[in-house]
C-alpha positions in Angstrom: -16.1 13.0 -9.2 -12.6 13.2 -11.1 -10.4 9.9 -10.9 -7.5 11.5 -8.7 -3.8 10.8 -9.8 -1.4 8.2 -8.3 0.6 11.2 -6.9 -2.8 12.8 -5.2 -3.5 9.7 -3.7 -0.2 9.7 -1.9 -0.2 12.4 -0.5 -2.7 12.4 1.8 -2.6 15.5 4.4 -2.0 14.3 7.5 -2.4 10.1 7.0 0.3 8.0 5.7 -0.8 6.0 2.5 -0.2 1.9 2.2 0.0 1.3 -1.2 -0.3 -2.5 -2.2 0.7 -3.5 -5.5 -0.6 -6.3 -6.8 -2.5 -8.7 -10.1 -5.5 -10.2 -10.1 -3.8 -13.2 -11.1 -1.0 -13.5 -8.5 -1.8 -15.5 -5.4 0.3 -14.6 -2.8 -1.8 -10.8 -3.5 -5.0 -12.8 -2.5 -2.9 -14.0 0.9 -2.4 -10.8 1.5 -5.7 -8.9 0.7 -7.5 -10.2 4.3 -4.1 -9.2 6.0 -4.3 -5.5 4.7 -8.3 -5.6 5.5 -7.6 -6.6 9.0 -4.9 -3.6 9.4 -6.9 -0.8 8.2 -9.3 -1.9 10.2 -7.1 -1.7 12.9 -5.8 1.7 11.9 -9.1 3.1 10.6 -9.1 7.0 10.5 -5.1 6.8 10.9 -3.7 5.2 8.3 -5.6 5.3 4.0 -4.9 1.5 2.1 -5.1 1.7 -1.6 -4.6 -0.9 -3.9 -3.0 -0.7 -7.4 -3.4 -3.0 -10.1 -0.2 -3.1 -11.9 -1.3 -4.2 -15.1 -3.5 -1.1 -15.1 -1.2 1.3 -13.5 2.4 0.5 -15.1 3.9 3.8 -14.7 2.9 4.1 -11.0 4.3 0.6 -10.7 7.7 1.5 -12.5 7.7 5.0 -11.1 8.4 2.7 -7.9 10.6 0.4 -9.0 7.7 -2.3 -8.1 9.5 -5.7 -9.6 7.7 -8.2 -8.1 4.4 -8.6 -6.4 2.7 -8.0 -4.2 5.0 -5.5 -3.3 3.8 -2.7 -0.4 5.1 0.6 0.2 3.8 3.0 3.1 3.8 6.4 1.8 3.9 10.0 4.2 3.3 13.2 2.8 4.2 11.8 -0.6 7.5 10.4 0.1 8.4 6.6 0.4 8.8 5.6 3.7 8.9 2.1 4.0 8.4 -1.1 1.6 8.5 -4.6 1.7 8.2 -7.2 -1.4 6.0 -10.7 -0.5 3.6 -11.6 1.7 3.4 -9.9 5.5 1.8 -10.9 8.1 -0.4 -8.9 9.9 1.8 -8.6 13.2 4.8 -7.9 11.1 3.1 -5.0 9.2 1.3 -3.6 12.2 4.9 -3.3 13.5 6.2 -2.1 10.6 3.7 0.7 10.5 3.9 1.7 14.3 6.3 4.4 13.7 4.4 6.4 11.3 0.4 5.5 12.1 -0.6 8.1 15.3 
């Protein structure tokens, strides 16, 4: 199977896309990791998580102006809709998403 491209992965028909940037060697990005578990669990079938390893992936990581980490953004049909730099807690991100996970 071909590796898809940052910009297929995005644009998933009909799911938005939670992107979390992140390093293997930053902590708060291991806080988080459980956090994003438990919410596509929550949202399974609705919503697609992907994580992106920024030492791996600069472009994608500069393409989105992604200065510090972890940093998420919550992609529909392509497009940016929402992001948020740090740690979030699962309640905060569940509400966060709400408006754009059916």
């Amino acid at each position: 199977m071909p590796k898809k491209s940052f910009a297929e992965l995005i644009s998933s028909p009909g799911m938005p896309v939670l992107v979390d940037f992140y390093a293997d060697w930053c902590g708060p990005c291991k806080t988080m990791a459980p956090i994003l578990e438990q919410v596509a669990a929550q949202h399974q079938g609705k919503l697609k998580v992907i994580k992106v390893d920024v030492d791996r992936n600069q472009a994608a990581a500069q393409q989105f102006r992604v200065q510090s980490i972890p940093t998420l953004i919550l992609f529909h049909k392509g497009q940016p809709v929402w992001r948020q730099a740090g740690v979030v807690p699962a309640p905060q991100l569940t509400q966060a998403l709400q408006a754009y996970v059916s």
